[in-house]
Every structure is written in structure tokens, then in C-alpha cells.
C-alpha positions as CSV (number, residue, x, y, z in Angstrom):
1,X,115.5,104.4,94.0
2,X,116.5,105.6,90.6
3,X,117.7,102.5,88.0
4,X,118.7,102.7,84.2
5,X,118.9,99.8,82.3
6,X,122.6,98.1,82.6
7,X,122.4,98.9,86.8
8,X,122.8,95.8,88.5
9,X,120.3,94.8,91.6
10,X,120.3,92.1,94.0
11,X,116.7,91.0,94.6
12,X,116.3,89.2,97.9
13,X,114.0,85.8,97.3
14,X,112.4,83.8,99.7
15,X,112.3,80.4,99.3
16,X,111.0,77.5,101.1
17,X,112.5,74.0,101.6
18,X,113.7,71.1,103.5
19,X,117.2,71.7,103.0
20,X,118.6,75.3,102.8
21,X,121.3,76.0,100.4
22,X,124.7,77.2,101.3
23,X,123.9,81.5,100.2
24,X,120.9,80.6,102.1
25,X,120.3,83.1,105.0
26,X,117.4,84.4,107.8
27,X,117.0,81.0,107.7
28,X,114.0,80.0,110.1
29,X,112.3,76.7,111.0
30,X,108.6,75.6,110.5
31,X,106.5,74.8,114.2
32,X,107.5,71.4,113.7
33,X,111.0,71.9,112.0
34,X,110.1,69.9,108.7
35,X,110.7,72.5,106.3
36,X,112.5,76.2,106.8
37,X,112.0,79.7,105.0
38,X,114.8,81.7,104.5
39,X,116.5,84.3,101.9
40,X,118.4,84.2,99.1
41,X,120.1,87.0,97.0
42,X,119.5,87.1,93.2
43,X,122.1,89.1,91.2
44,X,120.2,90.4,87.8
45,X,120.8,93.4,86.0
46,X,118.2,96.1,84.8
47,X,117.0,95.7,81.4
48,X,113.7,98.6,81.0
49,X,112.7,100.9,83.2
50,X,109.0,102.0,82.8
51,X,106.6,105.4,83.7
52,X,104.6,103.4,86.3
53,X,107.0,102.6,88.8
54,X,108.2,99.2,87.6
55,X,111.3,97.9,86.5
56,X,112.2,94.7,84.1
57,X,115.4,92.6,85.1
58,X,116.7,90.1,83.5
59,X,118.2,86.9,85.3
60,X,121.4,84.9,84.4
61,X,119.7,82.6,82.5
62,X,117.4,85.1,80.7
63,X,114.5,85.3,82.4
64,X,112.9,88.5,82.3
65,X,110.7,89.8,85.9
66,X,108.7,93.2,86.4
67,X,109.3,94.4,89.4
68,X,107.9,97.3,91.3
69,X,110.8,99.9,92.5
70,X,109.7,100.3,95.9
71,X,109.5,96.6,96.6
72,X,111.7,96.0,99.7
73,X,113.9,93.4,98.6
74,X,114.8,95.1,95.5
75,X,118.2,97.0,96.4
76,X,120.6,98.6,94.4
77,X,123.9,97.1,93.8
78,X,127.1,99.1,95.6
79,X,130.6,99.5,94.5
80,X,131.5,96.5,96.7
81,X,129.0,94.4,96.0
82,X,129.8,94.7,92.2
83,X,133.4,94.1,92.7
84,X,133.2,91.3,94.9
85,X,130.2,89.3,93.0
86,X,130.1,91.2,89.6
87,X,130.6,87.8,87.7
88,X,126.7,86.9,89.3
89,X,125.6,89.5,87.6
90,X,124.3,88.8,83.2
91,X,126.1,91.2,80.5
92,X,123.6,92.9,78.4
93,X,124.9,90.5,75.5
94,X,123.4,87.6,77.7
């Protein structure tokens, strides 16, 4: 996957809890249906790229995560996607 800094990316999370939130999807029960697992998307945009196969994004509240490009849930965002849910993603001036 080639990125430059300004692409935007949706990372998808998994998260554990006892109530899943509505973007909340492949949601799955625990054996004994106390808790579930399940995905969410992260909208974050690109902020470094580096030599050794890593990227840094930056979250809407300005978190900053190194992640490595061939990570699975690391995708690319598409022309839809940024049209339909461009606002999810932070502006470089965030």
C-alpha cells in the first residue's frame, strides 16, 4: 500500500464490551454471552510516512499511532468512503 502524509485511512479496531455501539460491527458473543468483541472503523489521516515500513496517523483528537503498512486492518480510504464520511476524517490544521 503506498500512503503520503494528508491520505486518509480507516483503521479497523477491535474492541471488547458489554454493550456494543451503534458503528459497531462482526459483532460476536463471549461462551457465556456476558461480554462481545466486535469492530469498529477509525477514520485518521496520515501524518509521516517512514523507511521501515511504518506509518504515523493522527486521530481526531490528536493522537498520534505508528502503524505498520501491511497491518490488515489498515485500508486505504476510497473516493466513496471520503465523500460519504470525509468530515470523520482530522485536517492537517487539527
Amino acid at each position: 500500500m503506498q500512503l503520503k502524509p494528508g491520505d486518509h485511512v480507516i483503521y479497523s479496531k477491535t474492541k471488547y464490551s458489554t454493550k456494543p455501539g451503534k458503528r459497531a460491527r462482526a459483532v460476536h458473543a463471549s461462551e457465556h454471552g456476558d461480554t462481545y468483541s466486535y469492530l469498529v472503523d477509525k477514520y485518521w489521516t496520515v501524518a509521516t510516512v517512514h523507511d521501515d515500513g511504518t506509518v504515523t496517523v493522527v486521530t481526531r483528537r490528536g493522537k498520534h499511532h505508528r502503524l505498520r503498512l501491511d497491518d490488515r486492518n489498515l485500508h486505504k480510504a476510497d473516493f466513496l468512503t471520503n465523500l460519504l464520511h470525509g468530515k470523520r476524517f482530522p485536517t492537517a490544521a487539527e
